[in-house]
Z-matrix of the N, CA and C atoms (Angstrom, degrees):
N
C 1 1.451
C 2 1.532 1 112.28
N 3 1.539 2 109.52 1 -24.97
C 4 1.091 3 104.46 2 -176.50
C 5 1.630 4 114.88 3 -100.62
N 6 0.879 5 124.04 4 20.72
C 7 1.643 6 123.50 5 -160.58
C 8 1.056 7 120.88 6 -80.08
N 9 1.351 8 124.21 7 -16.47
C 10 1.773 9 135.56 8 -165.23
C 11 2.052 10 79.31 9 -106.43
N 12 1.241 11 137.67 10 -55.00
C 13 1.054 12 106.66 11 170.14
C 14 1.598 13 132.02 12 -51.66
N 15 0.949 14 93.47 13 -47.27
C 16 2.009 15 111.40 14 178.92
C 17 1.501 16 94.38 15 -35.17
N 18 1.681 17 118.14 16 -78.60
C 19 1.463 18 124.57 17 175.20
C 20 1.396 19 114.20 18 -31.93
N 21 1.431 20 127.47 19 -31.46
C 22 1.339 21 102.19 20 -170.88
C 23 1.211 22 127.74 21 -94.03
N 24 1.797 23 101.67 22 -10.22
C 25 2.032 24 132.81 23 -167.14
C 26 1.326 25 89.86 24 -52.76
N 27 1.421 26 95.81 25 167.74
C 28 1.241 27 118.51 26 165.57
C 29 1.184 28 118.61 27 -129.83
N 30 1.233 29 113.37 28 -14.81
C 31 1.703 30 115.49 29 154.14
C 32 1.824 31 106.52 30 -133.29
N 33 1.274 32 97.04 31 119.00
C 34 1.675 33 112.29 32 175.73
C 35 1.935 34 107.65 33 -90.91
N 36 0.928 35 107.21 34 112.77
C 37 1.548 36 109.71 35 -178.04
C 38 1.761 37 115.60 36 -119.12
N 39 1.445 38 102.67 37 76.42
C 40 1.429 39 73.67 38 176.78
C 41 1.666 40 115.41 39 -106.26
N 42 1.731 41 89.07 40 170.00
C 43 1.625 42 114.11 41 -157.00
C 44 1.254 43 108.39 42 -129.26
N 45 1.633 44 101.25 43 34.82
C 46 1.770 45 96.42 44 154.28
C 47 1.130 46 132.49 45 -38.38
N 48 1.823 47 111.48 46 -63.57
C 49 0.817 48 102.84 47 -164.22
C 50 1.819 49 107.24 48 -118.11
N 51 1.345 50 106.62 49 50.50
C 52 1.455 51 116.61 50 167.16
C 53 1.448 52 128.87 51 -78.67
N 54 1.188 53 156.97 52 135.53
C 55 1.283 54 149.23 53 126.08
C 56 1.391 55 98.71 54 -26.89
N 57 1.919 56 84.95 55 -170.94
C 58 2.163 57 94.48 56 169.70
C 59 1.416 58 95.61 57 -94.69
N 60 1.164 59 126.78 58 -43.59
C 61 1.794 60 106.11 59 -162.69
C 62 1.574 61 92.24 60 -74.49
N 63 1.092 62 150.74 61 -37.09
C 64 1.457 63 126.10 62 179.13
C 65 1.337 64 131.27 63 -78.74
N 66 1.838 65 113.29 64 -0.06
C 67 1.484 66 128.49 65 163.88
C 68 2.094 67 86.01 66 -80.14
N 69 0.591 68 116.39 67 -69.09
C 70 1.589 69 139.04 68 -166.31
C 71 1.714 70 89.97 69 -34.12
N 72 1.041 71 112.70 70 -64.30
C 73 1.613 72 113.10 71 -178.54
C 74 1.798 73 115.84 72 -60.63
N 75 1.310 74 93.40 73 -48.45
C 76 1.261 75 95.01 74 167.89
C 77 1.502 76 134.52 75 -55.68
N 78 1.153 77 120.48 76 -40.36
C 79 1.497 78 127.02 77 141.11
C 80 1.238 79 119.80 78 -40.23
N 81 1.151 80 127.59 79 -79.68
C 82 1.459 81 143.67 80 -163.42
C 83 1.750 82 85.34 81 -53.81
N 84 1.164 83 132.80 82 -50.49
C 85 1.523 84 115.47 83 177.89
C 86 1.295 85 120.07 84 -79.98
N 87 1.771 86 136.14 85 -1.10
C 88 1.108 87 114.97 86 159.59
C 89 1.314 88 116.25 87 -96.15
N 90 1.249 89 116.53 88 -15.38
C 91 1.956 90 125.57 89 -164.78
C 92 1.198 91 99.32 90 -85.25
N 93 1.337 92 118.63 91 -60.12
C 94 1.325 93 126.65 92 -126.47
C 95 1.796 94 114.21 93 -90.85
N 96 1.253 95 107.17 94 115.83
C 97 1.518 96 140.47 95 -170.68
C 98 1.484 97 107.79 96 -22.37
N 99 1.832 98 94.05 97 -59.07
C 100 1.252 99 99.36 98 -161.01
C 101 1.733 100 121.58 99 -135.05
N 102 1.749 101 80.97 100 34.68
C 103 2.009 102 94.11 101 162.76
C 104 1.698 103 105.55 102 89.14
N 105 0.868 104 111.38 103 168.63
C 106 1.454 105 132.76 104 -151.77
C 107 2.035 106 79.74 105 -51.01
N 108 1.687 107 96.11 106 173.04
C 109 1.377 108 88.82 107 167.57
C 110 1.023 109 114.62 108 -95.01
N 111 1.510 110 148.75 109 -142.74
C 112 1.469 111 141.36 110 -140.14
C 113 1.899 112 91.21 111 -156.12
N 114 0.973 113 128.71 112 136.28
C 115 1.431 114 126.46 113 177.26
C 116 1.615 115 104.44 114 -95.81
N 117 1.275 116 111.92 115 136.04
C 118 1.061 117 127.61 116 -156.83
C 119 1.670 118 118.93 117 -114.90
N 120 1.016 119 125.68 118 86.23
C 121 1.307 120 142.47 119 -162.92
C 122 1.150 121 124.67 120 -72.85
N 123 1.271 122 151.89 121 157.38
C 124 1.149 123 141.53 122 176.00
C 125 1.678 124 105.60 123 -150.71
N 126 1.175 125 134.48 124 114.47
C 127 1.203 126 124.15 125 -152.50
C 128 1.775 127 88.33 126 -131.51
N 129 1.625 128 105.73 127 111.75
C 130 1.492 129 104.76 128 174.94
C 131 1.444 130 121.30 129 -136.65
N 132 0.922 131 107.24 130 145.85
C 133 1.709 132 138.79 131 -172.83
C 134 1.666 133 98.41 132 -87.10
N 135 1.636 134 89.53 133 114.95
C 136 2.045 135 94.94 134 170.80
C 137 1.837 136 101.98 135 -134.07
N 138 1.329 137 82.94 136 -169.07
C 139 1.773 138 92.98 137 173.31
C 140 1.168 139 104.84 138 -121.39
N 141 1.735 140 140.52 139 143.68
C 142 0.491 141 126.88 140 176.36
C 143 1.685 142 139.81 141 -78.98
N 144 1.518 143 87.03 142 -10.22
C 145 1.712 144 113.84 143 172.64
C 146 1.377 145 111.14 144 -59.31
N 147 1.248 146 128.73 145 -22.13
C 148 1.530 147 157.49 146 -152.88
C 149 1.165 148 119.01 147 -99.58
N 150 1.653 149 110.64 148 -31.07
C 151 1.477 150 140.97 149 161.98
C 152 1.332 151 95.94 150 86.40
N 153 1.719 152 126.20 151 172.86
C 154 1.510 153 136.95 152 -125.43
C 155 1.668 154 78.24 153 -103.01
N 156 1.395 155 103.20 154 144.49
C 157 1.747 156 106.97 155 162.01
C 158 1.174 157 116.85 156 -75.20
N 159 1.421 158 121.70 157 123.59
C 160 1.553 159 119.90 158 -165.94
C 161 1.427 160 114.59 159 -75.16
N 162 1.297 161 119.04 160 -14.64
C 163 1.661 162 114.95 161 174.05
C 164 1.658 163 114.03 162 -75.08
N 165 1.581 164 115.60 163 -7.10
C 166 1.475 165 107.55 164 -157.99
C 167 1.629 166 103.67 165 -73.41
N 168 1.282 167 105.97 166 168.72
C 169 1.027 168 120.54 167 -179.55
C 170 1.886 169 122.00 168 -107.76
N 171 1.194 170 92.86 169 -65.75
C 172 1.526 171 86.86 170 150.60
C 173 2.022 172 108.82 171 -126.97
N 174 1.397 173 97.77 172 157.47
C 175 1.712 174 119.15 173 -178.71
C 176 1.312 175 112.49 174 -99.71
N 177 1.516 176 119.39 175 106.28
C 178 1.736 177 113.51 176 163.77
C 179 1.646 178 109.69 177 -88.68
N 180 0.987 179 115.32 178 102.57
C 181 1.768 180 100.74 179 158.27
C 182 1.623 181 132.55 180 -90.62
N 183 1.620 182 106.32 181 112.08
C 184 1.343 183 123.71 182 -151.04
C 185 1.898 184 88.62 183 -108.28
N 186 1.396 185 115.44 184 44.84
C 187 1.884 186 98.27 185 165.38
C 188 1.738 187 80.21 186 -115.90
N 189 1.239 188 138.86 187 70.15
C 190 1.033 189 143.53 188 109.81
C 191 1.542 190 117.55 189 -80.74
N 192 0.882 191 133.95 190 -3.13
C 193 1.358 192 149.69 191 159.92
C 194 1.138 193 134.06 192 -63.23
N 195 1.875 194 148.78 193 91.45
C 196 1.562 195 113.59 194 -149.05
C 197 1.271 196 102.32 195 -79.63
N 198 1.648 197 93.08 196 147.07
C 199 1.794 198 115.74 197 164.49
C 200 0.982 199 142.43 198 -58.92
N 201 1.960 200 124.32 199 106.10
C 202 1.087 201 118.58 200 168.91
C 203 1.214 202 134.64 201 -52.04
N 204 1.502 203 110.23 202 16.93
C 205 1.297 204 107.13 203 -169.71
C 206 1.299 205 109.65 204 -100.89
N 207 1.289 206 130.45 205 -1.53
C 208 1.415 207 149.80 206 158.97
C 209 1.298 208 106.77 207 -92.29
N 210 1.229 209 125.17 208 14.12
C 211 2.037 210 119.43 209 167.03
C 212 1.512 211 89.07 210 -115.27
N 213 1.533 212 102.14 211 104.73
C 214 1.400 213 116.29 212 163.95
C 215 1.834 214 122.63 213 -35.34
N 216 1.926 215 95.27 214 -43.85
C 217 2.065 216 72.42 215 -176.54
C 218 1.696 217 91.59 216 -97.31
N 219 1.241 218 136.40 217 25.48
C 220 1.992 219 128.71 218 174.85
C 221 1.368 220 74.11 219 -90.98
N 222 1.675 221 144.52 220 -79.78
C 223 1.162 222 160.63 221 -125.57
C 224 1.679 223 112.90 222 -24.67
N 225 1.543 224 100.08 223 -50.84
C 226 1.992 225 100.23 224 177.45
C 227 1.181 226 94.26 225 -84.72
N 228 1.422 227 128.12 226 -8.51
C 229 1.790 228 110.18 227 -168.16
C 230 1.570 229 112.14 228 -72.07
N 231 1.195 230 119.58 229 172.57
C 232 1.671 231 127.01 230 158.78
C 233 1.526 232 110.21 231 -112.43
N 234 1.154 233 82.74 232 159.17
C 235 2.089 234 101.66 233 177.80
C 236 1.757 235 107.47 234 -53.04
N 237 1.781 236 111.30 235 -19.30
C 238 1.315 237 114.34 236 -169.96
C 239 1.892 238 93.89 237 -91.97
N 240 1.027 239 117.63 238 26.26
C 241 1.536 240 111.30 239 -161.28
C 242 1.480 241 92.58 240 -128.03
N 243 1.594 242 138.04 241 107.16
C 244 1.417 243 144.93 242 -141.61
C 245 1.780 244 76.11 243 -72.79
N 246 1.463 245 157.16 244 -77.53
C 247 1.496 246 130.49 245 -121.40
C 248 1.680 247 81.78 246 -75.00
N 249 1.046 248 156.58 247 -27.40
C 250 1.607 249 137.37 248 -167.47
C 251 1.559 250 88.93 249 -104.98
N 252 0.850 251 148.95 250 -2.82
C 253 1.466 252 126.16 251 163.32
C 254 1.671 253 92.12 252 -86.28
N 255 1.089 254 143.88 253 -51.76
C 256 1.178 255 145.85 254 178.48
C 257 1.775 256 104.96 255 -35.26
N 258 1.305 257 107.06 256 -60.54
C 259 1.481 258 117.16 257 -163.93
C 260 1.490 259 103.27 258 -75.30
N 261 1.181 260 125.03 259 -18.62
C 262 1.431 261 132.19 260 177.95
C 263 1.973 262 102.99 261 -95.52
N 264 0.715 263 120.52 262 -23.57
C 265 1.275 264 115.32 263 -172.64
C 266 1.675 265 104.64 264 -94.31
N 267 1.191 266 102.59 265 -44.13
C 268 1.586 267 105.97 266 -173.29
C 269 1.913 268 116.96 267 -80.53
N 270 1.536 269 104.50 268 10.07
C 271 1.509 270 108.72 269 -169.57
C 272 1.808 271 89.42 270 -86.97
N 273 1.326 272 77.97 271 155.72
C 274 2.038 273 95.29 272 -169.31
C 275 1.807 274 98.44 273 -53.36
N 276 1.463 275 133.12 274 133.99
C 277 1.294 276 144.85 275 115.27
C 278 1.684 277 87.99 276 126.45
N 279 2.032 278 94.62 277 12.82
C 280 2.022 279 77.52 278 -171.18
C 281 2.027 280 94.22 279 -77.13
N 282 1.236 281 113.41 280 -59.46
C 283 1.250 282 109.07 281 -167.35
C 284 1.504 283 112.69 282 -53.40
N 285 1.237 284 138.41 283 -1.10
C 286 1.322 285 115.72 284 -160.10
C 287 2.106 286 79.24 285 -122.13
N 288 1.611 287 117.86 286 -3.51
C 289 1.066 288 104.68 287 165.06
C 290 1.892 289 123.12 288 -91.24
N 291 1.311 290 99.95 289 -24.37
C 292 1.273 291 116.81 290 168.08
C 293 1.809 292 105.36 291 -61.69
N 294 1.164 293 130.73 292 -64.62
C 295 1.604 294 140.69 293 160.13
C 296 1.425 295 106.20 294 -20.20
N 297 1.703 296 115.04 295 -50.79
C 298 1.677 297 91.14 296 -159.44
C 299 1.683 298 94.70 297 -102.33
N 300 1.661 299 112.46 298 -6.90
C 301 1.508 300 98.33 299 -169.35
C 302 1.987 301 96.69 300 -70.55
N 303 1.399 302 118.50 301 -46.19
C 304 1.230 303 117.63 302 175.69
C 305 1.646 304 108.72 303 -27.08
N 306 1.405 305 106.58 304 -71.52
C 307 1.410 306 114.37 305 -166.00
C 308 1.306 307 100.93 306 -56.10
N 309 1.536 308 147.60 307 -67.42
C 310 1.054 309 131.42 308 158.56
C 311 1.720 310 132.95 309 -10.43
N 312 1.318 311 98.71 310 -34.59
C 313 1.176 312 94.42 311 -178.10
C 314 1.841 313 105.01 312 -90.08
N 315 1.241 314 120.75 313 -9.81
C 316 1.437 315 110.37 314 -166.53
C 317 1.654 316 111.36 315 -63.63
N 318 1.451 317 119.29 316 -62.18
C 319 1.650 318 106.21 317 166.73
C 320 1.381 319 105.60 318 -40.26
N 321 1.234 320 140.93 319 -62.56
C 322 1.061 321 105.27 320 176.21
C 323 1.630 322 167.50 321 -9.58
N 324 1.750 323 81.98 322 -58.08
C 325 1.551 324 96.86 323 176.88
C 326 1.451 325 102.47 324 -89.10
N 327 1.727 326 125.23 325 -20.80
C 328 1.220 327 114.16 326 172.06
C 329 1.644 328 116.62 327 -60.37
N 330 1.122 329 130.16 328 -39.33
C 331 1.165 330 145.47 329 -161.96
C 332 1.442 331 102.47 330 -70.15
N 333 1.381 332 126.74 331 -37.08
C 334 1.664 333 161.09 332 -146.95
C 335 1.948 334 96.57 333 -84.65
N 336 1.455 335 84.56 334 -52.36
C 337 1.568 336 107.52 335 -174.61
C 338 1.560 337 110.51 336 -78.11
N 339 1.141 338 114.80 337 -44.13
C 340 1.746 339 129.94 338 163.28
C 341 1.564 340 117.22 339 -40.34
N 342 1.354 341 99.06 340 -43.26
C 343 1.724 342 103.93 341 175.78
C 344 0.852 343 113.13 342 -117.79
N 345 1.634 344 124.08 343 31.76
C 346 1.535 345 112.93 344 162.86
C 347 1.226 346 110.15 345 88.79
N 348 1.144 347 137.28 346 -19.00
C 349 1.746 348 150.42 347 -175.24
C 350 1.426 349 99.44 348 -38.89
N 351 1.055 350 164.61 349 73.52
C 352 1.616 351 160.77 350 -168.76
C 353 1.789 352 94.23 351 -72.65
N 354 1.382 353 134.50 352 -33.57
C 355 1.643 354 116.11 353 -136.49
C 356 1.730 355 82.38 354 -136.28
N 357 1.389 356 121.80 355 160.45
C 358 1.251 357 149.42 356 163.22
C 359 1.655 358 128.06 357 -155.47
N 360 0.954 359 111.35 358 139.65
C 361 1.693 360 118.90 359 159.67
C 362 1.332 361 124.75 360 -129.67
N 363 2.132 362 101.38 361 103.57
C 364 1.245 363 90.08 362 163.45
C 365 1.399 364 126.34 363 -102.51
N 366 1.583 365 110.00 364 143.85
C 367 1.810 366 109.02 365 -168.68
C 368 1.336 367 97.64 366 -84.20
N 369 0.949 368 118.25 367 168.82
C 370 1.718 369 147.40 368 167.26
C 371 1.239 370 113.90 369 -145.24
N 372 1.471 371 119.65 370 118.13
C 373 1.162 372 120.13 371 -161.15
C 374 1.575 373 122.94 372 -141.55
N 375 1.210 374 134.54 373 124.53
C 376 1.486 375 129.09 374 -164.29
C 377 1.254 376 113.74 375 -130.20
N 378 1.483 377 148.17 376 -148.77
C 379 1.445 378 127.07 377 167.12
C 380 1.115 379 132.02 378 -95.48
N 381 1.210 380 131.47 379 -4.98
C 382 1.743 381 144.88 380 173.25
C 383 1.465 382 110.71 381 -127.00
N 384 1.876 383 127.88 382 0.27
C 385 1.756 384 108.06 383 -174.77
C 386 1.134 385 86.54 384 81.42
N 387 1.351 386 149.93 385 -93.58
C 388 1.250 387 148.83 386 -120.11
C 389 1.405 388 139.26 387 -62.39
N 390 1.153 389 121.99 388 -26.81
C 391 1.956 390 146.27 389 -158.89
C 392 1.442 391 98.15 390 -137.85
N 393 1.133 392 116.15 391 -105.43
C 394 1.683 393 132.58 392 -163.35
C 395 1.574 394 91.21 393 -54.74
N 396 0.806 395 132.89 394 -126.25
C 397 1.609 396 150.21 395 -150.02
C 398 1.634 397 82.85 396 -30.04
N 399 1.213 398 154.96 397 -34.43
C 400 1.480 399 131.02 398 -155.55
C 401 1.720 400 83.16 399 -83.79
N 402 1.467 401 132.96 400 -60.00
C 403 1.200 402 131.53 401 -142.60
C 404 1.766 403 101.83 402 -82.39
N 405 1.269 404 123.02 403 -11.90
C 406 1.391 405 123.57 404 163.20
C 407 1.121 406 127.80 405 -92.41
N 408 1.387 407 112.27 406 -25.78
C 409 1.684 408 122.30 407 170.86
C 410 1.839 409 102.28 408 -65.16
N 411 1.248 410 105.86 409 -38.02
C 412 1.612 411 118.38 410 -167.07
C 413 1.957 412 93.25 411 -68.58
N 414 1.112 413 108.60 412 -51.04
C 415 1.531 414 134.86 413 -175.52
C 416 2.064 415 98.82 414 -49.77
N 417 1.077 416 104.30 415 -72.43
C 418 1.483 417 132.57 416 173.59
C 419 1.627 418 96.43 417 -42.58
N 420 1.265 419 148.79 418 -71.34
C 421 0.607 420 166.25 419 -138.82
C 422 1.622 421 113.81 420 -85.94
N 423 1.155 422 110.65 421 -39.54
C 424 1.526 423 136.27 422 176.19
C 425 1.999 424 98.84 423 -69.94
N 426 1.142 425 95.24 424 -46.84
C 427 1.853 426 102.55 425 -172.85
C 428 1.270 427 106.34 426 -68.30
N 429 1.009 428 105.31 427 -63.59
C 430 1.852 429 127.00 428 -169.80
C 431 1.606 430 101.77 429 -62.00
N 432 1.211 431 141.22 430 -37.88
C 433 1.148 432 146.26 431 165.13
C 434 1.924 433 104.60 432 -60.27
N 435 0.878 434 121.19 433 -14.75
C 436 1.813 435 119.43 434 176.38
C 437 1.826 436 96.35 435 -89.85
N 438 1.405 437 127.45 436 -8.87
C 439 1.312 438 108.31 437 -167.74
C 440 1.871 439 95.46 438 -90.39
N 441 1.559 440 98.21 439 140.00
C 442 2.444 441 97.87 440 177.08
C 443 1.807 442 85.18 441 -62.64
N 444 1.431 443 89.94 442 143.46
C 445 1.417 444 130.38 443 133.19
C 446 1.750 445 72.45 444 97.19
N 447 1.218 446 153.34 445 61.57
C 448 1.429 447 148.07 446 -179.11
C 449 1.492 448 97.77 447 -142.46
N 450 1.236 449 115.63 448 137.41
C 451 1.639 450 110.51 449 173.76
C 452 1.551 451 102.79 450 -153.94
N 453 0.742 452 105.10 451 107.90
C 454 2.008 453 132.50 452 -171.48
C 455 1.446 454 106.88 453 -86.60
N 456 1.151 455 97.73 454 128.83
C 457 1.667 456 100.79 455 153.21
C 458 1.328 457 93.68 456 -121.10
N 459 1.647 458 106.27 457 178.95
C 460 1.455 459 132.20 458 163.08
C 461 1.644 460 110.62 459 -109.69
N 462 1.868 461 99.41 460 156.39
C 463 1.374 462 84.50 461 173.55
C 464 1.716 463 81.37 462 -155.99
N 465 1.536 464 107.15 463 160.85
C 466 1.320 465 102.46 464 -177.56
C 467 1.889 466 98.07 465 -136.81
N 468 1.190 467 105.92 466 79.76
C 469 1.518 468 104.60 467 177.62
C 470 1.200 469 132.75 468 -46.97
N 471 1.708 470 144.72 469 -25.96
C 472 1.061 471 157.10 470 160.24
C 473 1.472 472 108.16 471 -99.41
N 474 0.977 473 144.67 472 1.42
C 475 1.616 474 124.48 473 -171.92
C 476 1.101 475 97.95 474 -84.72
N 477 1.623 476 123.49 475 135.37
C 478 1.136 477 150.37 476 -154.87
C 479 1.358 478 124.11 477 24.81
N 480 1.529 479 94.36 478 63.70
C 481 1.493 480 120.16 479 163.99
C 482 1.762 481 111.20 480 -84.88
N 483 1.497 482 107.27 481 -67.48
C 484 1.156 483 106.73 482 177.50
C 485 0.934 484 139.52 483 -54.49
């Protein structure tokens, strides 16, 4: 029925034997203006007292980290406040855990991008939102934002809850 159209296409695509994310890609690579789409990240900071954000995708828990919340003058500060991002970043095994969780995550986002996956949330999470998870999510966020076609936001779900 369709054959006098077929003859006249200019692009014949068939999708016998496609899923949706590999019809989906396939489109998006013949139409689309301006290249694959961009995976879309969402990298957020909670407490864990607060309980797990149900949209995340994957969970880092960073209160292996010691707490500024026992350094009397960090104590009112936040993780967004450079001397406790300092003191949180510079404690032994944080940077070289921030380093491999990124890389860990790279198949990931390739795989993400493979099926069409456009959106993610990764949590970071410590015991109040406040210190650890704000200054590694911020950290996380800075890296993962250097990878093409990645576009990050931040989000800090508990900070200044308590």
């Amino acid at each position: 029925m369709l054959k006098e159209l077929r003859d006249s296409s200019d692009v014949v695509l068939d999708t016998s034997t496609y899923n949706v994310h590999a019809l989906a890609t396939a489109i998006t690579e013949l139409f689309s203006e301006t290249g694959p789409v961009a995976l879309r990240l969402n990298v957020m900071s909670f407490g864990f007292k607060y309980g797990l954000p149900v949209d995340s995708n994957y969970v880092a828990d960073v209160r292996f980290i010691p707490n500024p919340h026992w350094v009397p003058q960090l104590r009112p500060h936040t993780g967004l406040d450079k001397d406790v991002s300092d003191y949180v970043l510079e404690a032994e095994g944080v940077k070289n855990f921030v380093d491999r969780y990124v890389l860990a995550l790279e198949p990931v986002l390739d795989g993400y991008r493979r099926e069409n996956k456009h959106y993610a949330t990764i949590a970071v999470g410590c015991t109040g939102g406040k210190h650890r998870s704000v200054a590694v999510a911020v950290e996380l966020s800075k890296k993962l934002a250097q990878y093409p076609r990645v576009t990050v936001t931040t989000t800090h779900r508990d900070l200044g809850r308590e």
